[in-house]
N, C-alpha and C positions, 0 to 999 in steps of 0.2 A: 407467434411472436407479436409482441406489442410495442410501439415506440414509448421507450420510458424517460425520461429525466432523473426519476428517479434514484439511480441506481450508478454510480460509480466508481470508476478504476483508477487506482493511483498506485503509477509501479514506484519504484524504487530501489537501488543499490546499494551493499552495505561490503564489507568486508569478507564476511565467512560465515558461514552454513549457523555456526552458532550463534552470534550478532544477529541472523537475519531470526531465527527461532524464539531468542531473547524478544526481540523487537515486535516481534507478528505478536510472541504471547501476552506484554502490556498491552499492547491495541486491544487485543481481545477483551484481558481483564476490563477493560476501562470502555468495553463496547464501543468503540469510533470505528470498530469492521468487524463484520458478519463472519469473515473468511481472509485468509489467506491462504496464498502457493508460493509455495520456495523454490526456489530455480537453481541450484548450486551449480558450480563450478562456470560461470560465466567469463571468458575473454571480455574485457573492457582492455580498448584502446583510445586514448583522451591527451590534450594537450593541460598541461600542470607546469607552471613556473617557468615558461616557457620552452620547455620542451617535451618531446611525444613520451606518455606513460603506457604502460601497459600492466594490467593487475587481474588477479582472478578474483574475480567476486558474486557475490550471491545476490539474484534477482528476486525482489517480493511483489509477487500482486494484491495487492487489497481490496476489499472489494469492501463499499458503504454506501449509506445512502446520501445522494446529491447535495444534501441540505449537511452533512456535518463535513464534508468535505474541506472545506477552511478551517475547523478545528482537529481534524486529523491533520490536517498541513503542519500548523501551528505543532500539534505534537510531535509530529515526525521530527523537526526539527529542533525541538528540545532536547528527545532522545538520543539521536542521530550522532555514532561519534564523527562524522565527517562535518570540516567546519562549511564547506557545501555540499549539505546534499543533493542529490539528484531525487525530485518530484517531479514527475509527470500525471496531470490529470487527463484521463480518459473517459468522454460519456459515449455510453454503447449506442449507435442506433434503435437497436432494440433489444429487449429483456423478457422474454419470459413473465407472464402475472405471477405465476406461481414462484419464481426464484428472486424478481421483485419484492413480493410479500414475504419471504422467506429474511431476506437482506434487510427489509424494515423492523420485523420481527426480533430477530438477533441483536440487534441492533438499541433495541430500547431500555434502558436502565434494570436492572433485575428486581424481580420483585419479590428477591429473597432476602 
């Protein structure tokens, strides 16, 4: 393993298995993540309108590289039906060269 910058995790919450499936496959089309994982059926418990909510929702990890990370943000929240959503940026200590290059790879405009 290598310490990278390169290489970034931005989870995310969405409503349901198919929202988050929706959502993961625009990123993809539009390359701002290499990858995702869908997390279904999550307990979230959260204060809303002032008082405690409680919802089952679907967890996405994304995974991109460092550098588009502010415009995957930006998209996320265009898509996103939630009027706040939940982003969390995560940089890995370290990353693999090879799943690194993998992530840049994916990542770069098609050249079809």
């Amino acid at each position: 393993m290598e310490v990278k910058a390169s290489v970034a995790l931005v989870l995310t919450t969405i409503s349901t298995e198919e929202h988050a499936e929706t959502l993961a496959r625009q990123l993809l089309e539009e390359r701002l993540i290499a990858c995702s994982t869908i997390i279904g059926a999550a307990a979230s418990h959260y204060w809303w309108g002032g008082t405690i909510t409680s919802e089952t929702e679907a967890v996405l990890l994304l995974k991109t590289r460092g550098d588009m990370v502010e415009q995957l943000r930006q998209r996320i929240v265009e898509l996103h039906p939630y009027n706040v959503p939940e982003i969390i940026v995560l940089e890995p200590a370290a990353v693999s060269d090879a799943y690194a290059a993998w992530v840049g790879e994916s990542t770069k405009p098609s050249q079809y």
